[in-house]
VOPAGU-2260 file (C-alpha; in pm, 1 decimal, decimal comma):
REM VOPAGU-2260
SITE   aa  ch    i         X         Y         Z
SITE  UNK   A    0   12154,3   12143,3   11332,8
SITE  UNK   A    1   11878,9   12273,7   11562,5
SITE  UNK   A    2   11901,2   12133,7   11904,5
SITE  UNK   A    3   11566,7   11897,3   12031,5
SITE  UNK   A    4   11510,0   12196,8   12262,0
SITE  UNK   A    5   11394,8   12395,9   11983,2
SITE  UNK   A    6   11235,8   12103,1   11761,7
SITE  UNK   A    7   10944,9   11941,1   11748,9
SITE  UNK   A    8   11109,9   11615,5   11941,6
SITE  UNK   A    9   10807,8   11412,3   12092,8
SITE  UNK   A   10   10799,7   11085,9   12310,3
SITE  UNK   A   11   10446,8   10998,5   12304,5
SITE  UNK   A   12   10375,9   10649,1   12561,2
SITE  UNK   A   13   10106,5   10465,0   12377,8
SITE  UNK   A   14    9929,4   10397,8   12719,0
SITE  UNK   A   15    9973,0   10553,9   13021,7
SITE  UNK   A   16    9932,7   10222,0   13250,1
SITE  UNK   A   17   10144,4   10016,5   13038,3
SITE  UNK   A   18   10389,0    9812,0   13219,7
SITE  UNK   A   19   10747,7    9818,9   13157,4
SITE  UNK   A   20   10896,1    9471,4   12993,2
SITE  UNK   A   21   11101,3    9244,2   13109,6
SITE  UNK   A   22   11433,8    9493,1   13189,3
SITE  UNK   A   23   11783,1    9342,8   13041,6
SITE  UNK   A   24   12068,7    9481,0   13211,1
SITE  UNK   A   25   12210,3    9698,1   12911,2
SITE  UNK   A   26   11889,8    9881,7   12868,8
SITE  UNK   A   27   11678,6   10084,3   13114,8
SITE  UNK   A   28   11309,1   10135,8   13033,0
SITE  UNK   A   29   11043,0   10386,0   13162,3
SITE  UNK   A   30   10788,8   10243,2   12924,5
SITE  UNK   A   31   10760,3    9865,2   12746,3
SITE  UNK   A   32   10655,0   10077,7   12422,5
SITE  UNK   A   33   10699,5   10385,4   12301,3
SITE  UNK   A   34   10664,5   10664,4   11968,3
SITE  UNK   A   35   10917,0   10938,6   11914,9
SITE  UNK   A   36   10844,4   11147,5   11642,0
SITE  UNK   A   37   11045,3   11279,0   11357,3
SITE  UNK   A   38   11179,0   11651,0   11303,6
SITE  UNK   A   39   11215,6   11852,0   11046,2
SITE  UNK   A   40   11508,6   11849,4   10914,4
SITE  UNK   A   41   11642,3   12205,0   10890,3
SITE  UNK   A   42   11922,8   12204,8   10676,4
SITE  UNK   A   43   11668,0   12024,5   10363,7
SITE  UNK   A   44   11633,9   12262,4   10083,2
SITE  UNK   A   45   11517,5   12038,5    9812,9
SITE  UNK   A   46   11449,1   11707,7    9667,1
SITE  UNK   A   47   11707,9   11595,7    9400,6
SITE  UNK   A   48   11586,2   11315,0    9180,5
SITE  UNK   A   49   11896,2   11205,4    9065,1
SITE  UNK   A   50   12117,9   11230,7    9385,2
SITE  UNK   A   51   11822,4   11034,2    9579,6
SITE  UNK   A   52   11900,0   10781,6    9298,0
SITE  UNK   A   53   12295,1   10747,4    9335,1
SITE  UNK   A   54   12233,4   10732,5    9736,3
SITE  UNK   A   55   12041,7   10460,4    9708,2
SITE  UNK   A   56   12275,8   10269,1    9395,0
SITE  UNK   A   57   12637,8   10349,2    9576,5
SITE  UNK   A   58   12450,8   10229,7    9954,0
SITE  UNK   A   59   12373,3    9878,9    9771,3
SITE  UNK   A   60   12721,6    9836,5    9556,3
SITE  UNK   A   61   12562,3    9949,8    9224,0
SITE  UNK   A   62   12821,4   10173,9    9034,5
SITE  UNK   A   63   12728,6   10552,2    8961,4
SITE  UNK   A   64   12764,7   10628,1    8672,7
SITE  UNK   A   65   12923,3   10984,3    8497,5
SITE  UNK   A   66   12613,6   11028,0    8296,5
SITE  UNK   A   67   12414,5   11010,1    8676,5
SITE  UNK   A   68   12676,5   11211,7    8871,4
SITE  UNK   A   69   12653,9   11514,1    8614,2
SITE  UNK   A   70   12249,2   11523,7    8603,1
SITE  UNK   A   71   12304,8   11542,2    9004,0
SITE  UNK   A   72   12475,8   11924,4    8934,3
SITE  UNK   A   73   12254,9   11987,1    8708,1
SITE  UNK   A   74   11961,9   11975,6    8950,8
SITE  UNK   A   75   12158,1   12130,6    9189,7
SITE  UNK   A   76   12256,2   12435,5    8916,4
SITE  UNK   A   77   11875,4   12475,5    8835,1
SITE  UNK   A   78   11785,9   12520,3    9207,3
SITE  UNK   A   79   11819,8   12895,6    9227,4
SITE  UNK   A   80   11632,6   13074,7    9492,9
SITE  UNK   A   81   11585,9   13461,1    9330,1
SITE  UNK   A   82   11527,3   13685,1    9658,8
SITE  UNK   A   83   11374,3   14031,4    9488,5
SITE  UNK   A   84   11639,6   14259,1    9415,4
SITE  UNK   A   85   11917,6   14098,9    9617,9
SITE  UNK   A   86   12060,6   13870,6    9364,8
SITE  UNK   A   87   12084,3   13491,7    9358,6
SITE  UNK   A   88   12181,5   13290,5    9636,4
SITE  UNK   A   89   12235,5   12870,8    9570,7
SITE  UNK   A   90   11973,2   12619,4    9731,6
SITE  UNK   A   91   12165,0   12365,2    9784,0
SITE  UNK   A   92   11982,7   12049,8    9852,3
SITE  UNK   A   93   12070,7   11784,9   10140,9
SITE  UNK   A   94   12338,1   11519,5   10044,0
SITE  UNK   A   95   12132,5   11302,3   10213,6
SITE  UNK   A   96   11794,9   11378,1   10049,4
SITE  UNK   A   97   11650,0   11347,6   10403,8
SITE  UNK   A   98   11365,3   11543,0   10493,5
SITE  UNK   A   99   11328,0   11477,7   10808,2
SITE  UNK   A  100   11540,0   11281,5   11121,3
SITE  UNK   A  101   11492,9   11176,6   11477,5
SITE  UNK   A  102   11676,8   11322,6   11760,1
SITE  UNK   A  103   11910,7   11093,2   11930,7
SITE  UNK   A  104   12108,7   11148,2   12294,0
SITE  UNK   A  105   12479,6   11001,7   12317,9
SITE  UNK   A  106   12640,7   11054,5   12641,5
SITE  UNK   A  107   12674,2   11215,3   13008,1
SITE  UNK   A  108   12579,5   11476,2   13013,6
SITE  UNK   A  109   12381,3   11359,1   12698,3
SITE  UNK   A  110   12506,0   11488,7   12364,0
SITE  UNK   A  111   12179,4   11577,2   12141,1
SITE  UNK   A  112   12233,9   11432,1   11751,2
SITE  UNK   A  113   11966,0   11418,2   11426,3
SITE  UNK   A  114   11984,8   11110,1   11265,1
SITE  UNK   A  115   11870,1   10875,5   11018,9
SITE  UNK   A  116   11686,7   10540,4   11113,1
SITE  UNK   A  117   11803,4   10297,1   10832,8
SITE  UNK   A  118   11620,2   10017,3   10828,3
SITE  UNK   A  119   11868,5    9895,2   10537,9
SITE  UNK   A  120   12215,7    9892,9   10764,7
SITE  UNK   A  121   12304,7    9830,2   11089,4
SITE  UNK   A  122   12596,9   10037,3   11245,2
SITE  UNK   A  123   12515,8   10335,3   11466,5
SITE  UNK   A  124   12746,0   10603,5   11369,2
SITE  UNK   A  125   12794,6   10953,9   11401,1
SITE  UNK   A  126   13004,1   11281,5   11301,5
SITE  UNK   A  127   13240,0   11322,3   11606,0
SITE  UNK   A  128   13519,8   11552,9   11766,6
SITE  UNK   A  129   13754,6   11263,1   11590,9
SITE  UNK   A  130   13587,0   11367,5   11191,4
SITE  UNK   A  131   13800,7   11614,9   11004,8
SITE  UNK   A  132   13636,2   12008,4   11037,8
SITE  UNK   A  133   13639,0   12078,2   10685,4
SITE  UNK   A  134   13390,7   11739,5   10688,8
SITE  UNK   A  135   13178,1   11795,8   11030,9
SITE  UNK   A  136   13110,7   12145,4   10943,5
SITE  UNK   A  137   12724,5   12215,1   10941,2
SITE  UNK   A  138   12693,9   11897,4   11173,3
SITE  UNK   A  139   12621,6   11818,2   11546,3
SITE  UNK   A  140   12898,7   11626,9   11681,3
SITE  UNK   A  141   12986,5   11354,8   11957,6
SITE  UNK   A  142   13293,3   11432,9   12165,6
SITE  UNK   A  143   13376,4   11114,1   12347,7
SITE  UNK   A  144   13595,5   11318,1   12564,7
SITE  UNK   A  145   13295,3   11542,4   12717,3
SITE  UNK   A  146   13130,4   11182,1   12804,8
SITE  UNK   A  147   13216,3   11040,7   13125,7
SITE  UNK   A  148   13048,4   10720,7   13028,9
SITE  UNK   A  149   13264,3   10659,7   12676,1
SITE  UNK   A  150   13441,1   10426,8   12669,6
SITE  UNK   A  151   13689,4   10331,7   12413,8
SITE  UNK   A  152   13634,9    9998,3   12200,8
SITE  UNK   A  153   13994,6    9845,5   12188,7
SITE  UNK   A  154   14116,8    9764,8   11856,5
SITE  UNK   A  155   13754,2    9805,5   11705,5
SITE  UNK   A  156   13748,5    9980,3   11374,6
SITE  UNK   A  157   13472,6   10028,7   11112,4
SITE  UNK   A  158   13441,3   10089,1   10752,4
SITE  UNK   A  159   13139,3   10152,9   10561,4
SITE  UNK   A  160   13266,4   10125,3   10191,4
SITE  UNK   A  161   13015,3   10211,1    9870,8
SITE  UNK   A  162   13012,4   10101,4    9540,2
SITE  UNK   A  163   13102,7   10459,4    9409,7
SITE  UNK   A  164   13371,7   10419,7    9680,6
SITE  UNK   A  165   13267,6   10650,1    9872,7
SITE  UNK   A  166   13339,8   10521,0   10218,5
SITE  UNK   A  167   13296,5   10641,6   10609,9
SITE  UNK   A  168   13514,6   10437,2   10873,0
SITE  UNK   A  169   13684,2   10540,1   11221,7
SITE  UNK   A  170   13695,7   10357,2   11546,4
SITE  UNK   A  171   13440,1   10298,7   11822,0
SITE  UNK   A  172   13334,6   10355,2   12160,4
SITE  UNK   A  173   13047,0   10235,1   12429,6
SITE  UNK   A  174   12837,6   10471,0   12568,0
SITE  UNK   A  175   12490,5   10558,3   12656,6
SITE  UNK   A  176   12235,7   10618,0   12395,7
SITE  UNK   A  177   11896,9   10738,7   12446,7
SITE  UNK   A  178   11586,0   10686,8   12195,6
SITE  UNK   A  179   11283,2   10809,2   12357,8
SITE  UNK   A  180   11167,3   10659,8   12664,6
SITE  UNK   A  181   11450,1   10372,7   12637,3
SITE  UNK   A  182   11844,6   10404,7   12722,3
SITE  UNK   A  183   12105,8   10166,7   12609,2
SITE  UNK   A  184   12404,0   10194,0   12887,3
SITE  UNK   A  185   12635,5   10072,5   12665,1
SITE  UNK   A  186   12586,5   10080,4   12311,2
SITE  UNK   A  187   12829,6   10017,4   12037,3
SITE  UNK   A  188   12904,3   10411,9   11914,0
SITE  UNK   A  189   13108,5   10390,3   11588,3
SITE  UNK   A  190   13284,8   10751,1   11571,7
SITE  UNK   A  191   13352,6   10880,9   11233,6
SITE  UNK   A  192   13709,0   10978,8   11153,0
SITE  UNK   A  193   13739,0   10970,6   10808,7
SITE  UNK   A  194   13390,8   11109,8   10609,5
SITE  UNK   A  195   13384,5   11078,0   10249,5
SITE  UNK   A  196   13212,9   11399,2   10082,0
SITE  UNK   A  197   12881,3   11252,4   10015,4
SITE  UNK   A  198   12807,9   11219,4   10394,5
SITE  UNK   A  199   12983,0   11547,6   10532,7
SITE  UNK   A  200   12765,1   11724,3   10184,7
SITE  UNK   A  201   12423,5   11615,0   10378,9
SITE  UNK   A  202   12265,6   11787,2   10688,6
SITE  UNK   A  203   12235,8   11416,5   10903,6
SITE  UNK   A  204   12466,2   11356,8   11188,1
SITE  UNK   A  205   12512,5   10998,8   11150,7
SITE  UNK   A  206   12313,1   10672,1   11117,4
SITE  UNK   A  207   12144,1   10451,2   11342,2
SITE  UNK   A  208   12141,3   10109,8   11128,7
SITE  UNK   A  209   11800,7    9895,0   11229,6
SITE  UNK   A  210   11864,7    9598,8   10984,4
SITE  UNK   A  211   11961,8    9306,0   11160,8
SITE  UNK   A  212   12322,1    9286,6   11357,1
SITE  UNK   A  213   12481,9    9009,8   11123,8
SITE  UNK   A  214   12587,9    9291,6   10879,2
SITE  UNK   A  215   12732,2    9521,2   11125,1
SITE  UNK   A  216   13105,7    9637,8   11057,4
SITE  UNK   A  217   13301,7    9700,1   11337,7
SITE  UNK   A  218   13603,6    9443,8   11301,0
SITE  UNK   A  219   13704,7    9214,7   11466,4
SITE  UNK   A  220   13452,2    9175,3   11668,3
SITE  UNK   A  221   13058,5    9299,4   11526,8
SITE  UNK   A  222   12888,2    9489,0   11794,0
SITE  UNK   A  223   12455,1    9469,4   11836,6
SITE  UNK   A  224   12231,5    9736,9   11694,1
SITE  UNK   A  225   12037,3    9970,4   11937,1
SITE  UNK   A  226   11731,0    9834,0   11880,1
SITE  UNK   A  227   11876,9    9454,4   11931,0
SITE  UNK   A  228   12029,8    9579,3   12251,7
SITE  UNK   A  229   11649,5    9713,8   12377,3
SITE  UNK   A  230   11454,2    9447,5   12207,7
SITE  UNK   A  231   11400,8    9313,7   12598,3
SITE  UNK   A  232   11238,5    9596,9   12702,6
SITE  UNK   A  233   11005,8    9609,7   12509,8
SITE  UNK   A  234   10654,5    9477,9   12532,3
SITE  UNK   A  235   10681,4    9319,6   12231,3
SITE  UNK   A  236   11023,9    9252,4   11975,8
SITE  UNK   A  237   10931,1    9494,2   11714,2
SITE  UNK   A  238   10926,5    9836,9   11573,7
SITE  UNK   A  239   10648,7   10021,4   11335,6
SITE  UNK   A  240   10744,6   10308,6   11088,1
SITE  UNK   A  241   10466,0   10538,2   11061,4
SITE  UNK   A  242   10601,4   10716,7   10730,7
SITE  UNK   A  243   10481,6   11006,7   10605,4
SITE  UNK   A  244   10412,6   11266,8   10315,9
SITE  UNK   A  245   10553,5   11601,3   10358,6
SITE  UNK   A  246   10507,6   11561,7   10706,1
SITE  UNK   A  247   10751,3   11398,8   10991,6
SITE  UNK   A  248   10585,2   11105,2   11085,9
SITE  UNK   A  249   10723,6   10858,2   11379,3
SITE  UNK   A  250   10836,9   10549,0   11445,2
SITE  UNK   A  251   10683,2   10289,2   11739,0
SITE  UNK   A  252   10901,9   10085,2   11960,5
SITE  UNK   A  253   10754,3    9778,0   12124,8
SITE  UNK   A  254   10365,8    9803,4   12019,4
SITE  UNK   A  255   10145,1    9827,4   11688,2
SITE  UNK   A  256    9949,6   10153,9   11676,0
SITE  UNK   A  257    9586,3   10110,5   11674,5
SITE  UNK   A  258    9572,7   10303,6   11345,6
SITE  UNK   A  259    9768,1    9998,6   11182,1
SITE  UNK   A  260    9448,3    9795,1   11094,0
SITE  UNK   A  261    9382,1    9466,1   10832,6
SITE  UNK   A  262    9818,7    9400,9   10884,5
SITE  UNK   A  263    9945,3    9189,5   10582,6
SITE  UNK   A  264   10205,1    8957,8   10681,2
SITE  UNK   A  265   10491,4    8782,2   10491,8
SITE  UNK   A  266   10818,1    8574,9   10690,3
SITE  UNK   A  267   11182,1    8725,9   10644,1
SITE  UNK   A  268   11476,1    8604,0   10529,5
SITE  UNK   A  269   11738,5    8769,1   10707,5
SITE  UNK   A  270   12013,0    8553,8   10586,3
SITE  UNK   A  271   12181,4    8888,8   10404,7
SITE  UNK   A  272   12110,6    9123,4   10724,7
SITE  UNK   A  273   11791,1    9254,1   10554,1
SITE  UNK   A  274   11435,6    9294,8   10617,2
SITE  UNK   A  275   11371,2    9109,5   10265,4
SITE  UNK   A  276   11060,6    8928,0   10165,3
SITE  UNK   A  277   10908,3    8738,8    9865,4
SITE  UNK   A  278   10658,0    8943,7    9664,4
SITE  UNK   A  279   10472,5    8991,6    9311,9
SITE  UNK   A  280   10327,9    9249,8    9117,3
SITE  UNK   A  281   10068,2    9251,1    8823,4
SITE  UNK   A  282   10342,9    9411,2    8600,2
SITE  UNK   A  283   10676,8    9225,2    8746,3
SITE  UNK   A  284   10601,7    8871,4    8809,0
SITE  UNK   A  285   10743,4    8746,4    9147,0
SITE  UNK   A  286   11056,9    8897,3    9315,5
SITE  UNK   A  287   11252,8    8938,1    9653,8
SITE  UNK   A  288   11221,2    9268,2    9851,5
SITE  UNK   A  289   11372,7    9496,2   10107,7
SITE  UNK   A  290   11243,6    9757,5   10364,5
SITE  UNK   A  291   11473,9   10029,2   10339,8
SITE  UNK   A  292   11353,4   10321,5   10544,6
SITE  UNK   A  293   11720,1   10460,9   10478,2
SITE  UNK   A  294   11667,7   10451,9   10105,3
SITE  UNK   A  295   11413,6   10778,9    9959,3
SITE  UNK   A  296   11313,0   10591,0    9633,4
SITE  UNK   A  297   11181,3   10260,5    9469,0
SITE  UNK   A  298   11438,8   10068,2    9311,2
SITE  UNK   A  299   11258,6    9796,5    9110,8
SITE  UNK   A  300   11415,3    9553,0    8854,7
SITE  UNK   A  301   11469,7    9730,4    8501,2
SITE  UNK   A  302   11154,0    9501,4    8322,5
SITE  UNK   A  303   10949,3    9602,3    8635,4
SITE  UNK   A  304   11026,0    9983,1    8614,9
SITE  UNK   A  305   10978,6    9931,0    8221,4
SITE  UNK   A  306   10665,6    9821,0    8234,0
SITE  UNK   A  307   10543,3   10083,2    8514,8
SITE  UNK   A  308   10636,6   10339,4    8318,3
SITE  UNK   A  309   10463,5   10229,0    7979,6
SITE  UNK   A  310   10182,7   10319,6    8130,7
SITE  UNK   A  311   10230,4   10617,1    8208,6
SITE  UNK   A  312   10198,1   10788,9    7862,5
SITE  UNK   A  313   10515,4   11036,2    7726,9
SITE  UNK   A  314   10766,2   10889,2    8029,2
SITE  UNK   A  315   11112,8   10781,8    7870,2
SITE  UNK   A  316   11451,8   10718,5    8039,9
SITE  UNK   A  317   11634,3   11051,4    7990,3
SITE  UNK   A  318   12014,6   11015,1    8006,7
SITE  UNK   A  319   12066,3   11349,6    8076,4
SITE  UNK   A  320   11877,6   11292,1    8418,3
SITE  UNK   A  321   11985,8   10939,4    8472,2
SITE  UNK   A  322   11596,7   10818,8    8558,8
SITE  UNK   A  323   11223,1   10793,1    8420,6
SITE  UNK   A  324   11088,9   11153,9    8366,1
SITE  UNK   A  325   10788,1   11261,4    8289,6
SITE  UNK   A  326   10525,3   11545,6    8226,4
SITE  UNK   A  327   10469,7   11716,9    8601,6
SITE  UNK   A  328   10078,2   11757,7    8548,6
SITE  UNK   A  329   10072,4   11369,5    8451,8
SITE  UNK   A  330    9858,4   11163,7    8662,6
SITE  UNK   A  331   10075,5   10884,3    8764,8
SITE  UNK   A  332    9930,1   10516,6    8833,2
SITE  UNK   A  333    9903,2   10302,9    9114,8
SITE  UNK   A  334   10195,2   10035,0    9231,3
SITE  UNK   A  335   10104,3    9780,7    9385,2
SITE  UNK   A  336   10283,2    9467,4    9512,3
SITE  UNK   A  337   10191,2    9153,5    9712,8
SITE  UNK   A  338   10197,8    9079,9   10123,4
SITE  UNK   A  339   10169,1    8768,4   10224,5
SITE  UNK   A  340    9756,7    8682,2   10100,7
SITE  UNK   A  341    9713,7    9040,6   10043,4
SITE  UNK   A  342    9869,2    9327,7    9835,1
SITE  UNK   A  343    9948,1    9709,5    9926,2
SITE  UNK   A  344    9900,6   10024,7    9697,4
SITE  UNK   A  345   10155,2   10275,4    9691,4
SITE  UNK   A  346    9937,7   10555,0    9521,1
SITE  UNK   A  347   10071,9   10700,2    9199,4
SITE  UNK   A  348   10109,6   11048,0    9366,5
SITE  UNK   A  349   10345,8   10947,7    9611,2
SITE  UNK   A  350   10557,2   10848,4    9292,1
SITE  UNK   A  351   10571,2   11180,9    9128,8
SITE  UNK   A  352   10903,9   11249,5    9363,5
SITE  UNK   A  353   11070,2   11583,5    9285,8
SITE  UNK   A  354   11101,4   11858,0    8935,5
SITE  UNK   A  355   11364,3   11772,8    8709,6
SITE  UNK   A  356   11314,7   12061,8    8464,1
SITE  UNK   A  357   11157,7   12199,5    8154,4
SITE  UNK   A  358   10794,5   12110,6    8328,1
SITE  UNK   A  359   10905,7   11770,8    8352,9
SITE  UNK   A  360   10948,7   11568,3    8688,0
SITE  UNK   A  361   11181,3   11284,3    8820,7
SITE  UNK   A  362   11007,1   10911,5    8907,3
SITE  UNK   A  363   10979,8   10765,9    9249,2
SITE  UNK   A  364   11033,5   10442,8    9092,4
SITE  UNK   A  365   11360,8   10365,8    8896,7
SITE  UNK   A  366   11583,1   10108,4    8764,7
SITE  UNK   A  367   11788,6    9887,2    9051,2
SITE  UNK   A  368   12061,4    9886,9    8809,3
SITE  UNK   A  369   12087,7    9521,6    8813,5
SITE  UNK   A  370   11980,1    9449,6    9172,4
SITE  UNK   A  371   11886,8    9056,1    9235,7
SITE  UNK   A  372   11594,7    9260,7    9499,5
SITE  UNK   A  373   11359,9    9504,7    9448,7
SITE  UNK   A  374   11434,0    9814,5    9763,8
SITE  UNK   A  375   11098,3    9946,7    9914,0
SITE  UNK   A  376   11202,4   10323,8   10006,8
SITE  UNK   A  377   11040,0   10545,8   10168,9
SITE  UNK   A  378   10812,1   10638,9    9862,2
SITE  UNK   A  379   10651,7   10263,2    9917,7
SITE  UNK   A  380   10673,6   10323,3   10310,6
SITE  UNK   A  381   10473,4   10599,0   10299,2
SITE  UNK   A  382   10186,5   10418,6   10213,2
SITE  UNK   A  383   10149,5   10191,8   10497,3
SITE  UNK   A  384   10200,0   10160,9   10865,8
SITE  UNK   A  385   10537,5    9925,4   10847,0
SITE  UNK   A  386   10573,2    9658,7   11119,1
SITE  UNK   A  387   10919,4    9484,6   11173,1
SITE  UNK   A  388   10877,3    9210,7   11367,8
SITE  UNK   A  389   11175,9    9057,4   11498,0
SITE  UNK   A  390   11051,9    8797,1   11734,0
SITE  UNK   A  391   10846,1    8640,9   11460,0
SITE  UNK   A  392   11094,7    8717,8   11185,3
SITE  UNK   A  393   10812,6    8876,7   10942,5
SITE  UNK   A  394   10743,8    9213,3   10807,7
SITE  UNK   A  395   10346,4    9318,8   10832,6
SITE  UNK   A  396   10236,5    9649,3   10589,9
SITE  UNK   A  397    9874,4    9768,4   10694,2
SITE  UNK   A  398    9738,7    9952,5   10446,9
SITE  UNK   A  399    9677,9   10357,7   10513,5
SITE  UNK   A  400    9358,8   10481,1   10400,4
């Protein structure tokens, strides 16, 4: 992974004279709001419909199915890059399906990680000294040892276990962890020891959960998330992703950017861990939804991605890729879905998400598989600046133009 020396790591203060919040003594502040940007992630070769589609169905307990697993090599088998004269050489695209990740320090001397902000968990882990080789290879790693603030957790274990049973679990430690402008002095570190392949097959180095600290893992006793253990320091309890297309994007700790105009509003119910809210859409009647900035696509329920997709003429449900296809050159509708007393439009082009062959391409919005909530990826975040608000338990979406 390259180092935030060499990226395009950013900490922008959204006002120079802004005063610092009211300090907790687990967090140390130099500003009561920040914005660190995204980076590129370098190890992203390619978009993979149908492996962005069992990511997102083995995070939330759905079962992947044979038919789903097998279109995921063939993608993979198609994406050949053919270099002049010197034969073929294998793009292989990120396990992850993450474009792009934020730069994260763990340590003293700090320890410099890329990893993905999931608004749709809540454990902060990371490939470590402690994960197998044959699994961390390709990966940044903490070393608790190199740390002279780690500290071991005592008895603490995790386990993060999918519904393809894929799993991730090891034990955990305390140390410092730096986002930005803000430090944590000791946060809850949960070190990988045991990786299953879909993790150590991506290019992230871990996960830094941002749902709500009920559904944390660490056993026996769940530890805070970062952002729970900074709220205080902020100027105000809440964070903004500032998603983007084909670009990095940010995220915004503590203030609402002035480009967030005309916010939308609707109260959470956080009594499953998740930023989930009641919505509706002109094609799918009312239904519950999550903000999953850790999930790429749209997973809607199957009458609500059936009736998207009858209107977008020649789609079908191909087996063979496990998803909605469709003609590349089609021009794809709008989706839009209801905010409190106002509704947001995720345009159809943000929906045509990645080639699946034969001039056809792979939908941004698919089946939940049986889901009781619709999950708002990224392809839905993109479209709006996102505000989780923690203090007044409610999500806002302001429209980008």
């Amino acid at each position: 992974m390259q180092p935030i020396t060499f990226g395009s790591f950013l900490v922008t203060f959204l006002s120079a004279s802004m005063a610092a919040g009211s300090a907790i003594p687990n967090a140390i502040s130099t500003s009561g709001s920040f914005e660190i940007k995204r980076t590129e992630n370098k190890g992203f070769t390619g978009r993979n419909g149908p492996l962005a589609l069992a990511r997102a169905y083995a995070k939330y307990g759905v079962p992947v199915s044979k038919t789903l697993t097998e279109a995921i090599e063939l993608v993979k088998s198609t994406q050949l890059v053919k270099r002049g004269g010197s034969g073929n050489v294998t793009a292989t695209p990120d396990g992850d399906d993450l474009q792009y990740l934020v730069p994260v320090e763990i340590g003293t001397p700090p320890q410099k990680l890329n990893l993905d902000f999931d608004t749709g968990s809540s454990d902060l882990w990371v490939f470590s000294s402690e994960t197998d080789s044959s699994s961390s290879q390709g990966h940044d790693v903490y070393d608790p040892s190199k740390s002279t603030s780690s500290k071991k957790l005592d008895g603490a274990t995790w386990n993060i276990t999918y519904g393809d049973q894929s799993s991730s679990s090891g034990d955990v430690y305390t140390d410092v962890v730096t986002v930005g402008s803000l430090t944590v002095k000791t946060q809850a570190v949960e070190s990988a020891q045991q990786v299953s392949a879909q993790f150590a097959s991506g290019h992230n180095d871990g996960l830094v959960g941002l749902a709500f600290s009920s559904i944390n893992t660490v056993t026996p006793t769940p530890q805070k998330t970062w952002f729970d253990n900074i709220v205080g320091s902020l100027d105000s309890p809440l964070f903004v992703a500032d998603l983007r297309h084909e670009t990095p994007g940010s995220y915004i700790f503590g203030a609402v950017p002035s480009a967030a105009s005309n916010i939308l509003y609707a109260p959470i119910d956080n009594s499953k861990g998740f930023w989930q809210f009641s919505t509706s859409s002109d094609i799918g009647g009312e239904f519950d939804a999550i903000a999953d900035t850790g999930t790429t696509l749209i997973l809607a329920g199957d009458d609500l991605a059936k009736a998207y997709y009858q209107k977008v003429q020649g789609a079908r449900l191909d087996p063979v890729q496990g998803g909605y296809v469709f003609g590349c050159n089609t021009t794809l509708p709008d989706f839009k879905f209801t905010v409190g007393e106002g509704a947001i439009t995720v345009p159809g082009s943000l929906v045509n998400y990645a080639p699946a062959g034969n001039g056809e391409c792979f939908g941004g919005i698919q089946p939940s598989g049986g889901l009781p909530f619709t999950i708002l990826g990224d392809i839905a975040l993109k479209a709006a600046h996102v505000i989780f608000d923690s203090g007044k338990t409610q999500i806002g979406w302001a429209q980008k133009k």
